[in-house]
C-alpha positions in Angstrom: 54.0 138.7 181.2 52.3 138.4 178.0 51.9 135.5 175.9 54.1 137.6 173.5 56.7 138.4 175.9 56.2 134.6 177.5 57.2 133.6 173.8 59.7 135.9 173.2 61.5 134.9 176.3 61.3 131.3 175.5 62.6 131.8 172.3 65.7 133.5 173.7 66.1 130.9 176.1 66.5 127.9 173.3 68.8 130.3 171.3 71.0 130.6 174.2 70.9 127.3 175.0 71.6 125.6 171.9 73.6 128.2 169.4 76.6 129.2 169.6 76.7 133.2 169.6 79.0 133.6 166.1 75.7 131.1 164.6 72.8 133.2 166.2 73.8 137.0 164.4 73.6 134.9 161.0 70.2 133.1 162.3 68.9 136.5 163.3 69.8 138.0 160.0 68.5 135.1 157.6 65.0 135.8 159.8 65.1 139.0 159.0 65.8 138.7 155.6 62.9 136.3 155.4 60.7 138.5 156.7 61.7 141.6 154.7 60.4 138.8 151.2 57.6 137.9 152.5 56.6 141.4 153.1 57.3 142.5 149.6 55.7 139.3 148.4 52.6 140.2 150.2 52.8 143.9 148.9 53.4 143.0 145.3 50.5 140.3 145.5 48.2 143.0 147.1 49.0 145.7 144.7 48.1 143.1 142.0 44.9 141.8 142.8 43.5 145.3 143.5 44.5 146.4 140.5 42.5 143.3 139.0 39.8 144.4 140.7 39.6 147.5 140.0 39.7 146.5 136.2 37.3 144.2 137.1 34.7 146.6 139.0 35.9 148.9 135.6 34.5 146.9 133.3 31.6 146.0 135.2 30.7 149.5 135.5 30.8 150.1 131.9 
């Protein structure tokens, strides 16, 4: 296997090892949601500096 799927595997391992099954939907789902932030985080931030640079390289230009 992969190092990905050699991860993945161990991660499910410890999940079903230590959390109870009620406890890992809500762990899944907080990850998720987690995720889904830090991906509009990153958007937002790169939307923002490239329209600051574009300003930038605007005025530059001018």
């Amino acid at each position: 296997p992969s190092q990905a799927q050699f991860a993945a595997g161990v991660a499910k391992n410890l999940m079903e090892a230590y959390l109870a099954p009620e406890k890992r939907d809500r762990l899944i789902q907080t990850g998720l949601m987690a995720l889904g932030v830090v991906l509009v985080i990153n958007f937002i931030g790169n939307w923002l500096s490239n329209k600051i640079a574009r300003k930038i390289a605007k005025k530059l230009k001018d």
